[in-house]
N, C-alpha and C positions, 0 to 999 in steps of 0.2 A: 438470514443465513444463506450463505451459496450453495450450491447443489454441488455435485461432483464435476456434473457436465459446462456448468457455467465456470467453476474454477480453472477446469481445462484450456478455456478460452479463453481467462483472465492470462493465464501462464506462458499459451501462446502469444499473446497481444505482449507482454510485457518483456517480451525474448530482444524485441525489437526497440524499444524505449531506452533514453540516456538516464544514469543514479543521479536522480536530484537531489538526493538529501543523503547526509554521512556524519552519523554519530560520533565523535569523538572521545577526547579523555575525561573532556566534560559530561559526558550522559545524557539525559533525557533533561533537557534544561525544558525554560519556557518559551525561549527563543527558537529551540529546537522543535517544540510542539507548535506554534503559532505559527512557523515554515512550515510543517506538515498538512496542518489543515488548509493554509493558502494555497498548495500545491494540489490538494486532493481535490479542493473546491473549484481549480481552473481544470485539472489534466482526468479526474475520476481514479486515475492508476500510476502509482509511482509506486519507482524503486528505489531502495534506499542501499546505504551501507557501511558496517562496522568498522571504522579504522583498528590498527593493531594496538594503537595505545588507548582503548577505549576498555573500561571496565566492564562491560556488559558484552554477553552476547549475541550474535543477530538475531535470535530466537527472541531472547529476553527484551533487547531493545523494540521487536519487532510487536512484543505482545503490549507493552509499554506505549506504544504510540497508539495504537488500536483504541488501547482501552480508554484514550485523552483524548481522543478525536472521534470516537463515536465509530472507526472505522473496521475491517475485515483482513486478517491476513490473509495473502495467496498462499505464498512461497516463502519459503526460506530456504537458501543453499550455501553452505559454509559464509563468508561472511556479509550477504546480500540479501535483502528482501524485499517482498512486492506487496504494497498496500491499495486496498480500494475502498472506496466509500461514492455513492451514488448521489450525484449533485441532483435535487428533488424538483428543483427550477429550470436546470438548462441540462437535460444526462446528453453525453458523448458516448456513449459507450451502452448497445444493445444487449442484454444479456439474452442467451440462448432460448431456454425459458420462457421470455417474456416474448419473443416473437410468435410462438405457437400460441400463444394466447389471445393477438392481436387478430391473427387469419379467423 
């Protein structure tokens, strides 16, 4: 689970970042979920996002992808969202938290 202060800093980081992934009218395939986890295994943090002829959600799509990849929502803001999941071999990405831990 993220803290509030580490989300914070996911939210920041992600301000900056291009949407690699974009659900369509197709949904939550498995072509959509096997791009997800590829992407979260190289980058730790991607955005994604709901086209208008997609049946689902960004909320719904968002919790959707989460729950198939093992991973954490950030964000969700009208039809975009940010996904993280902590690569356990190579992490990119320090979370707040875990610096104070290190000193």
């Amino acid at each position: 689970m993220l803290t509030s202060k580490q989300r914070a800093q996911l939210r920041s980081m992600a301000m900056n970042i291009d949407t690699v992934l974009q659900v369509g009218k197709g949904g939550i395939t498995e072509n959509v979920i096997a791009q997800t986890a590829d992407a979260l295994r190289s980058r730790e943090l991607i955005k994604g996002r709901v086209l208008e002829t997609s049946l689902l959600t960004a909320r719904e799509a968002c919790e959707a992808l989460c729950e198939a990849c093992r991973a954490e929502g950030v964000q969700v803001i009208g039809n975009k969202f940010v996904i993280y999941k902590r690569n356990d071999k190579e992490p990119k990405i320090e979370l707040v938290s875990e610096r104070r831990k290190k000193k």
